[in-house]
Each structure stands twice: as C-alpha cells, then as structure tokens.
MARKOL-185896 format. One line per field, with one value per residue: residue number from 1; x negated, y negated, z negated of N, C-alpha, C, O in turn. Coordinates in steps of 0.02 Angstrom, whole numbers, plus 50000, padded with zeros to 5 digits. Example, Ala and Ser with C-alpha at 12.3 -4.5 7.8 and 13.67 -1.06 7.14 Angstrom:
seq <- (1/2)
npx <- (49340/49358)
npy <- (50284/50112)
npz <- (49610/49646)
capx <- (49385/49316)
capy <- (50225/50053)
capz <- (49610/49643)
cpx <- (49340/49355)
cpy <- (50165/49998)
cpz <- (49610/49606)
opx <- (49288/49330)
opy <- (50166/49943)
opz <- (49577/49598)
***
This chain:
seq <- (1/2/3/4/5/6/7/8/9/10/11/12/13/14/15/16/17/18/19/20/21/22/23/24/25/26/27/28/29/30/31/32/33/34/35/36/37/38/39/40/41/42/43/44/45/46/47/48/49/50/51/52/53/54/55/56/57/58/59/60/61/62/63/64/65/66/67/68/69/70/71/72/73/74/75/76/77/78/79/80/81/82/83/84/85/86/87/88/89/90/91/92/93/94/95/96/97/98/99/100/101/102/103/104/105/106/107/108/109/110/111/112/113/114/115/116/117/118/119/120/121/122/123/124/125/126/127/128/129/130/131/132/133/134/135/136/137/138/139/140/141/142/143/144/145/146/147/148/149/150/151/152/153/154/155/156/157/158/159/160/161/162/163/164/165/166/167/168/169/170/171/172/173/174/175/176/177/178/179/180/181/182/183/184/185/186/187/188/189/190/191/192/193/194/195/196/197)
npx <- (56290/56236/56212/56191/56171/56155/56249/56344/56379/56542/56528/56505/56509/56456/56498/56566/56445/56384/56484/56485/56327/56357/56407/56302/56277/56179/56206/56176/56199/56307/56376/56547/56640/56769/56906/57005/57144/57327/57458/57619/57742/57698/57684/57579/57482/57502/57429/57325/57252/57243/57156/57051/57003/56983/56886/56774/56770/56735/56597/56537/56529/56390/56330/56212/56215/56294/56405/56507/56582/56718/56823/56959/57043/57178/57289/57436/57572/57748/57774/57714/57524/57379/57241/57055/57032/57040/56978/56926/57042/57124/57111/57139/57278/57329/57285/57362/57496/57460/57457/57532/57604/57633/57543/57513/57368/57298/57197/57118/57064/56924/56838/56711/56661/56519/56433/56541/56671/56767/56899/56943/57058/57148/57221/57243/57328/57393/57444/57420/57425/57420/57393/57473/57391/57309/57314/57165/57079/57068/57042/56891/56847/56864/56782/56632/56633/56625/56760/56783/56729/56845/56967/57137/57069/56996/56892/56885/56783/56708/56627/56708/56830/56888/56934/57075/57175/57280/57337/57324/57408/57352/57215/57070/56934/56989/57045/56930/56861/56852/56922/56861/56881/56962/56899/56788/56874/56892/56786/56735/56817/56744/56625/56534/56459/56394/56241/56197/56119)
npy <- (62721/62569/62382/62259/62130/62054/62134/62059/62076/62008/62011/62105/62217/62380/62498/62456/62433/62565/62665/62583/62604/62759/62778/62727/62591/62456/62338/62154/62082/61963/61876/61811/61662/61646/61632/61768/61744/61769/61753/61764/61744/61836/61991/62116/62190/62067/61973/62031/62077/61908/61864/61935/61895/61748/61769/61843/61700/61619/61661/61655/61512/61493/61598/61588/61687/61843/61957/61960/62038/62044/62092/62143/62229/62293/62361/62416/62431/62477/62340/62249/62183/62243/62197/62177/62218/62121/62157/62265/62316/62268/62360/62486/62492/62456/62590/62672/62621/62668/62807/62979/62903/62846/62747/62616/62592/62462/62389/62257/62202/62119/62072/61943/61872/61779/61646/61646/61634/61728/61845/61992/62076/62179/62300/62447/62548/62678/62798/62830/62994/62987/63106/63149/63050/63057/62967/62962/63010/62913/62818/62854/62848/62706/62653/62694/62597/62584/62555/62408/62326/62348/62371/62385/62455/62566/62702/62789/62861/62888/62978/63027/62967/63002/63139/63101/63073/63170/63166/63130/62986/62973/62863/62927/62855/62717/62698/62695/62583/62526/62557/62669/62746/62665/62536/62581/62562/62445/62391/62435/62329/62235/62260/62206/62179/62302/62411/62501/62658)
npz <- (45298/45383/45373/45462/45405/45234/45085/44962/44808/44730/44601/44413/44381/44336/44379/44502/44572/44556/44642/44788/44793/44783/44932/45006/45008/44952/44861/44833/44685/44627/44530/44507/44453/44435/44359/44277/44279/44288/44399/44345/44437/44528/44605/44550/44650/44724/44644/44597/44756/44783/44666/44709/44818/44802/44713/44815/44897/44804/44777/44893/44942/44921/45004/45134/45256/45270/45205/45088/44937/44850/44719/44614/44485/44393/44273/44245/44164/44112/44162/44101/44120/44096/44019/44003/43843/43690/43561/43480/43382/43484/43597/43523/43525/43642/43691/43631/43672/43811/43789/43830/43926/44092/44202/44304/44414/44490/44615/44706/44856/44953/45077/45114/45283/45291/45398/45468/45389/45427/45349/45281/45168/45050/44965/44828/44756/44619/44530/44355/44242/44064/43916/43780/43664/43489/43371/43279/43374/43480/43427/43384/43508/43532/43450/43497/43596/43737/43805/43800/43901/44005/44088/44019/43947/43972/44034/44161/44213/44093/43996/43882/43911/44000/43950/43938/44023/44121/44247/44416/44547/44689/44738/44663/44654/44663/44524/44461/44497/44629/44801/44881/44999/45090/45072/45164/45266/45295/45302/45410/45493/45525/45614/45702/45618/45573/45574/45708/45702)
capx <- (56311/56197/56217/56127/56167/56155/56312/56343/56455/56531/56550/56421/56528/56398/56533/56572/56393/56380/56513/56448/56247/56367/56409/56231/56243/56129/56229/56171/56238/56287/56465/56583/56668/56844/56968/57041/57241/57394/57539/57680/57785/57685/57669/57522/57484/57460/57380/57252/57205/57232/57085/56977/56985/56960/56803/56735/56757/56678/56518/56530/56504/56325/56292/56220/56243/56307/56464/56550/56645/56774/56877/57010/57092/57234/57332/57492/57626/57809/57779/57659/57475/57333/57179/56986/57032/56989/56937/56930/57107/57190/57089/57185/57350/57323/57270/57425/57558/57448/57480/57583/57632/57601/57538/57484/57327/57306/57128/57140/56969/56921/56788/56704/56597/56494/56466/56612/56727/56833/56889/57003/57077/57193/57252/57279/57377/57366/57454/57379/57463/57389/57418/57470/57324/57327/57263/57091/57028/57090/56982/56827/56823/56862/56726/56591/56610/56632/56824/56798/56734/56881/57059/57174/57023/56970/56858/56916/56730/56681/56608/56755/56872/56913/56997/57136/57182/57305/57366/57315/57416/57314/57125/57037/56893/57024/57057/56861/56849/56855/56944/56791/56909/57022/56866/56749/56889/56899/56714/56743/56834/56669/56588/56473/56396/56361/56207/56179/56084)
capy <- (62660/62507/62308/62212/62078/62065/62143/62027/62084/61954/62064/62125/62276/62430/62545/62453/62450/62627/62668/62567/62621/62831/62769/62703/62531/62417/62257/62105/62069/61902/61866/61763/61623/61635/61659/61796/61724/61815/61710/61794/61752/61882/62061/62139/62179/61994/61959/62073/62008/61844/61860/61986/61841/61699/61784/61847/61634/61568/61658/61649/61448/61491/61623/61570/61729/61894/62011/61956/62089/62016/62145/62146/62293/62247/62409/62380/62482/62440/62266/62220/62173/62261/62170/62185/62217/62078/62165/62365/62323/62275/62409/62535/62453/62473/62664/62690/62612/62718/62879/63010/62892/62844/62679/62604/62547/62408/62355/62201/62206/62059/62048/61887/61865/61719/61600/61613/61631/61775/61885/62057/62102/62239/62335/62504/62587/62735/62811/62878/62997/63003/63142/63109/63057/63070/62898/62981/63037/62828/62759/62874/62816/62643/62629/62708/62539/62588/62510/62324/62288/62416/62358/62448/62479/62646/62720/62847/62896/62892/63051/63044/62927/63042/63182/63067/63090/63225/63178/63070/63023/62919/62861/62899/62818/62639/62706/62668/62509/62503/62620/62668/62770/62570/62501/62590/62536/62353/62359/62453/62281/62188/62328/62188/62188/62359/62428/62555/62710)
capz <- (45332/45376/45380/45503/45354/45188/45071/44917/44747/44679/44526/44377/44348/44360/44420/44558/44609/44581/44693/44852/44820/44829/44974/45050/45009/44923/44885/44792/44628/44609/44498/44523/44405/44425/44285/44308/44266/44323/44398/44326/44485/44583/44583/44540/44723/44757/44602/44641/44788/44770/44638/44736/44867/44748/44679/44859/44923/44747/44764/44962/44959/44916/45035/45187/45285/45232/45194/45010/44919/44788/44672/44541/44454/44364/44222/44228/44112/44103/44207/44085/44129/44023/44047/43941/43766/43639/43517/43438/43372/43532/43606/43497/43537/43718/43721/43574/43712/43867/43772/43832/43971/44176/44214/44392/44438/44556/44630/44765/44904/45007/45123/45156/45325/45303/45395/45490/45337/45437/45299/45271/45126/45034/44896/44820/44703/44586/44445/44323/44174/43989/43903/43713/43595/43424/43334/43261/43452/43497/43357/43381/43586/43540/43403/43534/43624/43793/43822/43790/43971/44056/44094/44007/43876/43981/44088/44194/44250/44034/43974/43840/43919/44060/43963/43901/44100/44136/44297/44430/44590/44733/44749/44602/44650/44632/44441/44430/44506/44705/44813/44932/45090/45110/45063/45207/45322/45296/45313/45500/45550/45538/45662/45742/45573/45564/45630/45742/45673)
cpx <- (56256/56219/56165/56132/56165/56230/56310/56408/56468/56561/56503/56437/56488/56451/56576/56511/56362/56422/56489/56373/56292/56380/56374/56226/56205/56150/56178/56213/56244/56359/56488/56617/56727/56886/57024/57128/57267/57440/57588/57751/57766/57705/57611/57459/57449/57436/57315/57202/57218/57178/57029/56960/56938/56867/56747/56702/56727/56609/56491/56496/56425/56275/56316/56243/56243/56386/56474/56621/56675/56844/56913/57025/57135/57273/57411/57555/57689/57812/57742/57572/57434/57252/57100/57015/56999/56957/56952/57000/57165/57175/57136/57255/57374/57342/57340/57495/57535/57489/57535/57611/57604/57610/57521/57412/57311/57239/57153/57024/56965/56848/56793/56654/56582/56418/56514/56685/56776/56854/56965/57010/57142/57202/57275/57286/57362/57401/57423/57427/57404/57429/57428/57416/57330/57275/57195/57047/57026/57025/56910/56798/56804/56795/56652/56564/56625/56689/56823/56784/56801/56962/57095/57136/57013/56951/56879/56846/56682/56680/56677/56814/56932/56943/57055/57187/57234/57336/57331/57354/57389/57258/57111/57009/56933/57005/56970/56840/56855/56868/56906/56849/56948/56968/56822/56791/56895/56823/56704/56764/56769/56609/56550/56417/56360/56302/56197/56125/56046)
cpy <- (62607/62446/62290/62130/62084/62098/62117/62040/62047/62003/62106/62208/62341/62474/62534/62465/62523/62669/62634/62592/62723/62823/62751/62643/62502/62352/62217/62089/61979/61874/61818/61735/61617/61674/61714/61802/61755/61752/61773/61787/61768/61957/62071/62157/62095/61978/61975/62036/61939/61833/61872/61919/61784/61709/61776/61761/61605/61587/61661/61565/61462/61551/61584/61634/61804/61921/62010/62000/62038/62090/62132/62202/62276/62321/62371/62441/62427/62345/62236/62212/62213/62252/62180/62186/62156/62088/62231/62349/62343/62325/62455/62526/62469/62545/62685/62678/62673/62797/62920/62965/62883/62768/62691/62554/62533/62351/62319/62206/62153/62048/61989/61862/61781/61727/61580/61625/61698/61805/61923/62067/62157/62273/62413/62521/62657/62748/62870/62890/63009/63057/63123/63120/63058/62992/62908/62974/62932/62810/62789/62853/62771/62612/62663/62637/62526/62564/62468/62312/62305/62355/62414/62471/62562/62649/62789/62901/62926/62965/63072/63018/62984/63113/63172/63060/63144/63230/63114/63069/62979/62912/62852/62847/62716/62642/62662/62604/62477/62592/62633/62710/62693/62560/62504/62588/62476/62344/62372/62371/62250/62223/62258/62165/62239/62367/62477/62614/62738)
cpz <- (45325/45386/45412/45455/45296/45151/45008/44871/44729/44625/44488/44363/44377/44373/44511/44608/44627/44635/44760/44856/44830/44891/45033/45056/44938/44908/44802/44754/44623/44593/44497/44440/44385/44373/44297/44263/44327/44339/44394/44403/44563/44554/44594/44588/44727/44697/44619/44677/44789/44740/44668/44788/44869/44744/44751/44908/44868/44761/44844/44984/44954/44946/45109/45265/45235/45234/45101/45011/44863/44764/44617/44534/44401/44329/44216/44190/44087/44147/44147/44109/44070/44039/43996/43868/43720/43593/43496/43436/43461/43599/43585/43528/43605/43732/43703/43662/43779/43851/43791/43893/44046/44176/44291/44368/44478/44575/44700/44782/44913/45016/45162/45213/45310/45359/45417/45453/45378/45338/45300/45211/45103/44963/44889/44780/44684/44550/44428/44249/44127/43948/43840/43660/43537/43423/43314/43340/43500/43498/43379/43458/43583/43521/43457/43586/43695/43838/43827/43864/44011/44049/44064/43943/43895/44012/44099/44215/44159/44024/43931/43880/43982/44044/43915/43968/44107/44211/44352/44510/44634/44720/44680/44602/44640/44544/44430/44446/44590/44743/44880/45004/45116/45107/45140/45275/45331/45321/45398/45539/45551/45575/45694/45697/45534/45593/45638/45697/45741)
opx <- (56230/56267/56106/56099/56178/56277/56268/56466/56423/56619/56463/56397/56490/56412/56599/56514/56331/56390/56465/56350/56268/56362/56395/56185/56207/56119/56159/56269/56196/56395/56452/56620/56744/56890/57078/57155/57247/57454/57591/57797/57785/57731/57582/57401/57391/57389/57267/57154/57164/57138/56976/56902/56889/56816/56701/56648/56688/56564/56431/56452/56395/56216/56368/56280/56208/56423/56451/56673/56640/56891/56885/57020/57112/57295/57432/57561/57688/57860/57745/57558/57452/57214/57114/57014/56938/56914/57012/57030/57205/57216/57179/57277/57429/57390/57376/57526/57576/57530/57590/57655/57553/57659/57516/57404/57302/57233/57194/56969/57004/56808/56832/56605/56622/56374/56540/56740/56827/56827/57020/56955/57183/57177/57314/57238/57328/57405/57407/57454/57352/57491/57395/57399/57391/57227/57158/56998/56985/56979/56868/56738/56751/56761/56605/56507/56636/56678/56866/56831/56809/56988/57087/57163/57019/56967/56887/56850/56638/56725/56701/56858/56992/56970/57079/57243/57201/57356/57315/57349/57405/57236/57124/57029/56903/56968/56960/56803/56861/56846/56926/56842/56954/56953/56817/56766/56907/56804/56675/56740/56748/56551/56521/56361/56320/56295/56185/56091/56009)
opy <- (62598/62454/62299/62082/62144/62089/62149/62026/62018/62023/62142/62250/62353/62518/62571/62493/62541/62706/62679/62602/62757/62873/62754/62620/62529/62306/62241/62077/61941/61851/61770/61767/61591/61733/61702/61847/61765/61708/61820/61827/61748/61975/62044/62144/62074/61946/61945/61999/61915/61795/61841/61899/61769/61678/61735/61754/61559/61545/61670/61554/61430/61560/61564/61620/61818/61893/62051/62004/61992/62118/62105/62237/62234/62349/62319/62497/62371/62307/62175/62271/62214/62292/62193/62130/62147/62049/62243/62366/62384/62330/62470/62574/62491/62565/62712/62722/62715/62830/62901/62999/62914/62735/62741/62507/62574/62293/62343/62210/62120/62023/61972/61831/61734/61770/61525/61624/61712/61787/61900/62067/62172/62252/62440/62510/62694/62700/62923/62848/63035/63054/63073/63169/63062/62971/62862/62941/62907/62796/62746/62844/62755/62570/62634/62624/62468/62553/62451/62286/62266/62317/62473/62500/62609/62607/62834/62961/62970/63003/63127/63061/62991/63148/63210/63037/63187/63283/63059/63120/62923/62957/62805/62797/62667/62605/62610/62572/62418/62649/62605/62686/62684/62574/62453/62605/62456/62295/62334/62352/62249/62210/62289/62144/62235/62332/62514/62587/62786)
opz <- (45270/45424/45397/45473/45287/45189/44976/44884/44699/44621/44519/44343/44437/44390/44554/44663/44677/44671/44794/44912/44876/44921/45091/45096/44883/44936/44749/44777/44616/44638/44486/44388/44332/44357/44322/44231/44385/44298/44434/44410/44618/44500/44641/44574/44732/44720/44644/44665/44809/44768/44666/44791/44904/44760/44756/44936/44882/44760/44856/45026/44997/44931/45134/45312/45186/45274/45061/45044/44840/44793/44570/44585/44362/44379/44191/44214/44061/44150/44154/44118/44011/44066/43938/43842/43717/43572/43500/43487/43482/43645/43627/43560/43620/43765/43745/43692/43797/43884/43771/43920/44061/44160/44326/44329/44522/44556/44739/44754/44879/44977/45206/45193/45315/45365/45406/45481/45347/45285/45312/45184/45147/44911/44928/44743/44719/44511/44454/44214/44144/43945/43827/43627/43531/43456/43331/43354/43539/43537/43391/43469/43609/43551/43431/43608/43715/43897/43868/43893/44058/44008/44077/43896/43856/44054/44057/44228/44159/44041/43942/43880/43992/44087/43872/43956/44078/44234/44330/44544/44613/44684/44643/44572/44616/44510/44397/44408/44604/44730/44931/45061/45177/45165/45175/45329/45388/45354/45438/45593/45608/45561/45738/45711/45488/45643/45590/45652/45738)
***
C-alpha cells in the first residue's frame, strides 16, 4: 500500500510500528501526550476510542498535512481494567488473576486526515484464554522485564509470553497492539490519499 501523504503514529510502541512497516508502511513516530484515564461510566469500547482519538487530535495539531494514527488497547478481566504494570509486583498480580482464565482485549483506531480534520475511527475485540501458570514460570517472565510496557503485563508476540496463550478467539494481530484487517479498512475510506501503483 502507498500514501500520497505522509502516515504519522502518535504512539512510540515498537509493535505497533512493526505491524504497519508488515504491512508496507513507513509511518512517522511521533507520541502523543494524553493520559491515558478511563471514565468508569463507559465501556471499554468507548474508552478505547475515545483515547485512540484523543491521542490521534493531540499530535495532529502539529501536523500540517498527513494521515494520524491514534491507538489504545485496554485488558479487561471481570469488568476490571488492566493497564502497564507498576512495578514486578503488580506485574505478578496481574498474570496470577490472568491465569487459567479468558480476558477481552479491546484496541480503539482513529484516523486523523489533516488538514481537513475528517477522521474514522473503530474498535476490536478479542478474547484471549491463559492457560494456568504456576507462580515460578510468572516470576521468571516478569523478572526478564519485558511486561512493564504491555497491558495486562504481556506480550502476546514475546518469545516467552506467548505460550501462556492457549486459546485465542478474534484478531490476534489486536492482542498485539492494532488490528491490521479493521485497520487496512479505515485506511480504504481515505482512498484519495492512497496512491495509485
């Protein structure tokens, strides 16, 4: 796929960028500021995007032209939220409640054309089951380091992380950070900023 404009992340996360360069793009990194707070008197769904939005219009004021992505992913188990880990402990704490059970995960898109502010956005869903871990196999992931950026405190794409996995039902590629088949259709509505091949 090509852009007859630039495509701008607002997001530093290297798995999202690896996902759009498998796909043939090349976007500009350039992250956004927004806090990513939950209102409790949404669902997860509009949380989502509401953020992915947020992010894609914060780092949009400072492009002059271009195509801004904005993403959230949001773990959610039992109607709780499970967001970056604060620290090894609540790391453990996290995986300990995952174990043995099925959570949802919930990434929000939003494409922003600048300069004429149009913009599409969306959301998709996933569950994913964990099979049951034992506390040692937890601790030896946690202490590797690789959880603290992750929602949920996991990577689904992690050399280790990924066979704590037993089931998955909907777009992996969401579990990892952006769900590229929704994604490469939101980008279709902006077809007069595709270019021709």
């Amino acid at each position: 796929m090509q852009l007859s404009k630039p495509l701008i992340l607002a997001s530093r996360s290297p798995r999202r960028i690896a996902l759009l360069r498998q796909i043939g793009l090349s976007p500009q990194v350039v992250p956004s500021n927004i806090a990513e707070e939950f209102d409790r008197g949404a669902t997860p769904a509009e949380n989502a995007v509401r953020l992915a939005h947020a992010k894609a219009v914060d780092v949009g004021r400072d492009v002059g032209n271009g195509l801004v992505i904005g993403a959230d992913t949001i773990v959610v188990l039992d109607g709780d939220y499970l967001g970056k880990p604060d620290d090894e402990r609540d790391a453990v704490r996290m995986l300990e409640r995952l174990s043995g059970r099925t959570h949802v995960v919930v990434t929000g898109v939003s494409i922003l054309d600048r300069p004429t502010d149009r913009s599409v956005s969306a959301y998709e869903e996933t569950s994913v089951t964990f099979r049951n871990l034992p506390r040692g196999e937890i601790e030896a992931y946690v202490s590797q380091g690789t959880p603290m950026d992750k929602a949920g405190a996991y990577g689904i794409q992690d050399d280790y992380g990924a066979v704590f996995v037993s089931r998955v039902e909907g777009c992996y590629y969401n579990v990892v950070g952006l769900p590229l088949s929704k994604f490469h259709s939101m980008l279709q509505k902006f077809s007069s900023q595709l270019a021709e091949r």
